[in-house]
N, C-alpha and C positions, 0 to 999 in steps of 0.2 A: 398496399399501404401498411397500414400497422400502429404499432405503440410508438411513443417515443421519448425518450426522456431531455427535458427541458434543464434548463437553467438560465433564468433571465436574471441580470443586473444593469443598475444604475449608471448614470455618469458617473457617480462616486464607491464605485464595486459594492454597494453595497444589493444583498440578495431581493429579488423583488419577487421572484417566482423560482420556486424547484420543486420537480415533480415529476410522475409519469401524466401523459395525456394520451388517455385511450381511443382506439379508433374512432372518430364521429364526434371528438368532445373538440370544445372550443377553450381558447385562451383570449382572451380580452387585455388591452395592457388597460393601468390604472388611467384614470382622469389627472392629465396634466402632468405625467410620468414623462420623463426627458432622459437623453445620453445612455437610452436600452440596447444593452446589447446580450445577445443570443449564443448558448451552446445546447448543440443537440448532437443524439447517440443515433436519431434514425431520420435525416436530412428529408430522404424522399419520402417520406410518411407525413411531412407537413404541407399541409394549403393553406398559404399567406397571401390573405385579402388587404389590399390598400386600396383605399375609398372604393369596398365594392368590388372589385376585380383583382382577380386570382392572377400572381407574377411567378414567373419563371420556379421551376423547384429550385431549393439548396442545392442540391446533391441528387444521389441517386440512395434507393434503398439501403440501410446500413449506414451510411458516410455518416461521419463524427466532424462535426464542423464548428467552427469558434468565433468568437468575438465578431459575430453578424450585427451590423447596426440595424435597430429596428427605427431606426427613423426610415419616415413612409418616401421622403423628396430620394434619399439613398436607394432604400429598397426599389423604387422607380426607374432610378439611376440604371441599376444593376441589372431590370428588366432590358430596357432599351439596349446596354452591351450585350447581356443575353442573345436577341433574336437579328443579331449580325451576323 
């Protein structure tokens, strides 16, 4: 796994989170935070919980990936293509 560096924004690009998240730390999105979307420098270093259960990795270690929506019904979505 490892570090990874973030950059979370709004439906309206504006910056909601940038930052390193170090192995074992958590990111929480805000209370009532809408249109999040996601880049990260180290894809498979992340575990993304919706309601609870851990979905499919981004990427694999390393991979630089963009404009991931963090809406959870998407992220779900993405799961279920995943394990086809």
């Amino acid at each position: 796994m490892g570090d990874a560096w973030l950059y979370i924004v709004d439906a309206m690009d504006r910056e909601v989170w940038n930052g390193v998240l170090r192995r074992g730390e958590r990111w929480t999105p805000p209370s009532g935070a809408t249109g999040l979307r996601l880049m990260t420098s180290n894809a498979g270093a992340l575990r993304i919980l919706v309601d609870g259960k851990e979905i499919e990795s981004l990427g694999k270690s390393g991979d630089v990936v963009r404009d991931i929506s963090l809406n959870p019904d998407r992220l779900k979505k993405r799961e279920k293509l995943a394990m086809r």
